[in-house]
C-alpha positions in Angstrom: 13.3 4.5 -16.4 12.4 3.0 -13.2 9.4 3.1 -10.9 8.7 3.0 -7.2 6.0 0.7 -5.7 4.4 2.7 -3.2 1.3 1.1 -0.7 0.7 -1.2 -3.4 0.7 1.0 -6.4 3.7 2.0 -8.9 4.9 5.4 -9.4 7.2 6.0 -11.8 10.0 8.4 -10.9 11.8 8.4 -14.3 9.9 8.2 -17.5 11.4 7.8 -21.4 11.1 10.6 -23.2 8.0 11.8 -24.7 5.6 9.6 -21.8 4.8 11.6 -18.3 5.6 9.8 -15.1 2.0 8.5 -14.5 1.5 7.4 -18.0 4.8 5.3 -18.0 3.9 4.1 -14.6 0.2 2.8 -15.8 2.5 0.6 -19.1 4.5 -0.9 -16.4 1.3 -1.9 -14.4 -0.3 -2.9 -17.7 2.0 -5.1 -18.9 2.9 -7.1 -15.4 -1.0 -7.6 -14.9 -1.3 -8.9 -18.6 1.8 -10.9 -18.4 0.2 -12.5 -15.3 -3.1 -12.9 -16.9 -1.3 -14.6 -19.8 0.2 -17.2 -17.5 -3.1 -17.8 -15.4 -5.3 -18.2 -18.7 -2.9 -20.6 -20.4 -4.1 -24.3 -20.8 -2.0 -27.1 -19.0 0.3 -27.5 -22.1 1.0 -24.2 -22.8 1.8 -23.5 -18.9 5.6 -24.1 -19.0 6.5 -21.6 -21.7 4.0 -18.9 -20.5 6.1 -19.3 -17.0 9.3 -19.0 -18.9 7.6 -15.6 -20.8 5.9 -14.6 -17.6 9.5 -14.9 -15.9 11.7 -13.2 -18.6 8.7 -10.1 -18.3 9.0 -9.6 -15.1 12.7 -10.1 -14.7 12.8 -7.0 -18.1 10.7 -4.7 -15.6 12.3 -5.5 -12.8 14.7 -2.8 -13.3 11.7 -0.4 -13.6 10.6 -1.4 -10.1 12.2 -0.1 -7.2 11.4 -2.0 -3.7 10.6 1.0 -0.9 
């Protein structure tokens, strides 16, 4: 699984089985923009464990991501 970000969009170029390549590429963008929305929306208390989630999400999809 992995996906390439290409003029500021993500393509997937591998996909898991059973989900095309756009498809998995729209979960990947899904889940980074609600992991960011998450960690804007938070209240001041909740802020530092939303970054620690927010951080651990993005470091999981990281791997899906590949810089071009």
């Amino acid at each position: 699984m992995c996906a390439a970000v290409v003029g500021g969009s993500i393509t997937a170029t591998t996909a898991p089985q059973g989900r095309s390549k756009g498809a998995h590429g729209n979960r990947v963008r899904y889940e980074m923009m609600m992991a960011v929305k998450d960690a804007f929306t938070a209240t001041i208390f909740d802020n530092k464990r939303l970054y620690v989630k927010l951080s651990s999400k993005l470091t999981l999809n990281s791997y899906l991501i590949v810089r071009v």
